[in-house]
C-alpha positions, 0 to 999 in steps of 0.5 A: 319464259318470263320477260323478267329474266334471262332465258339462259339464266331460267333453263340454267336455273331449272336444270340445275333444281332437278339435280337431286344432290344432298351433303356429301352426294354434289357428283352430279352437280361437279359434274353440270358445272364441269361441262358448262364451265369446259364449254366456255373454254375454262376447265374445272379442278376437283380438289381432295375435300372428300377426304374432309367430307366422306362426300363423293366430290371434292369442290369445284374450282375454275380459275379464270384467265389464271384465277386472279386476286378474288373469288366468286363462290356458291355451294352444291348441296341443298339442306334437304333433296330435290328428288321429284321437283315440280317448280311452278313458274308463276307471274312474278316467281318460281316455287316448287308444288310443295312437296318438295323445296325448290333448292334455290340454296344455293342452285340460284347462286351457281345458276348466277355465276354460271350464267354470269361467265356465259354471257361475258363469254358470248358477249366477248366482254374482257373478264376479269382474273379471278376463280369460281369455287363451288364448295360442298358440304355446306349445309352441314358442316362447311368441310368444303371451304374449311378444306380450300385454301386461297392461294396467296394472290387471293385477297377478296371473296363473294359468296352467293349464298344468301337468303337477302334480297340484292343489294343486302349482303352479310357483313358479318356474323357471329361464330358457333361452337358446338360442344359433346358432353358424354357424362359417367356415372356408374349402373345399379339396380335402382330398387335393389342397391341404388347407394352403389350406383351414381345417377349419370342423369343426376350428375348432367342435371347438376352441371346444367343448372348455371347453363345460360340457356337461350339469349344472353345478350345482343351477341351471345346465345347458348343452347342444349339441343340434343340429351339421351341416356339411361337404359330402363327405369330401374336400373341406375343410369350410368351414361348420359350424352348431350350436344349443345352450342355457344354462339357470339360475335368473339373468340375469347368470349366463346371459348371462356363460356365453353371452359366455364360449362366444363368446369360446371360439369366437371364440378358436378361430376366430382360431387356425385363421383362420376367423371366426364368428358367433353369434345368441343370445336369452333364450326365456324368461326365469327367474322367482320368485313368493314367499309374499308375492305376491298368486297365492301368497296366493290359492293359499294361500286356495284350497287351504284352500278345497278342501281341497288339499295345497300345494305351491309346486315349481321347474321346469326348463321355461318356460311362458307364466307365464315371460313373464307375470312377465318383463313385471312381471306376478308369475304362477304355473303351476297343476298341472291333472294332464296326466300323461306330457304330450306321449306318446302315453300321456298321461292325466288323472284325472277327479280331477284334471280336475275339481278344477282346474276347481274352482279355476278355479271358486273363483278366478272366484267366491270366492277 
């Protein structure tokens, strides 16, 4: 064991890597939680966010002395599978063999609160009421906290999730819609009769040409990301499909640069006598914590308490703590360290792994 971390904390940490749990397949993991949680004397509660996922488990939550005014949270799927993990203990950090990622998002942030609620409970510190939620589906499309809802007693929220290092924490992000085009022209041979058919290319061509692809301002971007259509190169092609995203900080803004991308195509497919349709949603919704709310005060308070450099940052990326203030619940994305998140060149520092549980530690115990 490295003398820069708990032992619990790094045997919590790779046992909960060699789980091989995706979007939509967190049982095994629900089920981990379960046990360490119920060993603690604080049995755990599914929920029915399946029926919003398709997954196999529904999210985890473990009210603690009678769940409290805040939660501590983390998520149970990683973005790509862990099957076969080989983590390399080395000096300073743990990182996989390279085949594989490591699954520090977010495995460092359930080892935190977990290891967190076992200390206070061996140590006999008093905890402090709240609830410990572990969602799933975050890595794909938040279903697990879209479908929580915070009881009314709730007022604050923590989500271990972020790849900063501690002390940094997300304060606010943007918000994305993500939008379908499906596009209809109608067929015909291309060298025999092409006058009776109308070109579905040509109709989304025409109604992409004002999209303001790319950064538009500090705030706002916009992208075409997926198109497909047509089926051979002499037949006039009579659908196209194509999924895109507008991200910005504001609502009204979003969603007027979504009517005017509508208005573009349906412009263009009246010109050239095709139609077309359009299914757009927000898939997270932008948030702000200031200085003046509650999870910004305490991590005030807690990084004086561990000596941590503060730093509130804005991101252009949702996570659960998107939805959480989307339902009035003000939540914050704390920095747990998940380095190069996602690659198969992941890594944490013990450093890092272990003052976040420290936070964890101090937010159920003191803070």
């Amino acid at each position: 064991m490295n003398n820069k971390i708990h032992p619990d904390l790094q045997r919590l940490f790779l046992d909960l890597i060699q789980i091989d749990a995706v979007s939509g397949k967190e049982q095994p993991v629900a089920d981990f939680i379960r046990s360490v949680t119920a060993s603690l004397g604080f049995p755990a509660q599914e929920d029915g966010a399946v029926s919003l996922s398709g997954g196999n488990s529904g999210n985890i939550i473990v009210p603690v002395n009678g769940g409290g005014d805040f939660l501590l949270m983390a998520h149970m799927d990683t973005p790509r599978s862990t099957k076969g993990v080989k983590p390399q203990l080395l000096a300073d950090r743990i990182t996989s063999d390279g085949t594989t990622i490591l699954g520090v998002d977010d495995r460092g942030g359930i080892s935190a609160i977990l290891w967190a609620l076992r200390q206070a409970v061996e140590q006999k510190k008093a905890i402090k009421p709240c609830t410990l939620l572990f969602s799933v589906c975050e890595e794909t499309t938040l279903a697990g906290s879209m479908f929580y809802q915070p009881s009314a007693q709730m007022t604050h929220g923590f989500v271990f999730d972020s790849h900063l290092s501690p002390g940094k924490f997300v304060s606010e992000t943007c918000g994305a819609i993500a939008f379908k085009m499906k596009v209809k022209g109608r067929a015909s041979h291309a060298g025999v009769a092409p006058e009776k058919g109308v070109n579905a290319i040509q109709i989304a061509a025409e109604g992409m040409r004002n999209f303001p692809f790319g950064r538009i301002d500090a705030c706002t971007t916009a992208n075409i990301g997926i198109i497909g259509g047509g089926t051979a190169t002499n037949v006039v092609p009579d659908t196209v499909e194509l999924e895109g995203e507008i991200r910005t900080d504001y609502l009204d803004q979003g969603e007027q640069m979504m009517q005017a991308v509508i208005a573009d195509f349906e412009a263009a497919a009246i010109r050239l006598n095709g139609s077309v349709e359009c299914a757009w949603h927000w898939d997270f919704k932008p948030y702000r914590v200031s200085p003046d709310n509650t999870p910004y005060k305490r991590m005030e308070a807690l990084c004086r308490h561990l000596s941590l450099e503060m730093e509130g940052v804005k991101s252009m990326g949702g996570s659960d703590a998107n939805n959480m203030n989307a339902k009035g619940l003000p939540t914050i994305n704390l920095g747990v360290g998940a380095q190069n998140p996602h690659g198969t060149d992941e890594f944490i520092l013990y450093d890092d792994l272990q003052m976040s549980a420290d936070m964890a530690l101090a937010l159920l115990t003191e803070i």
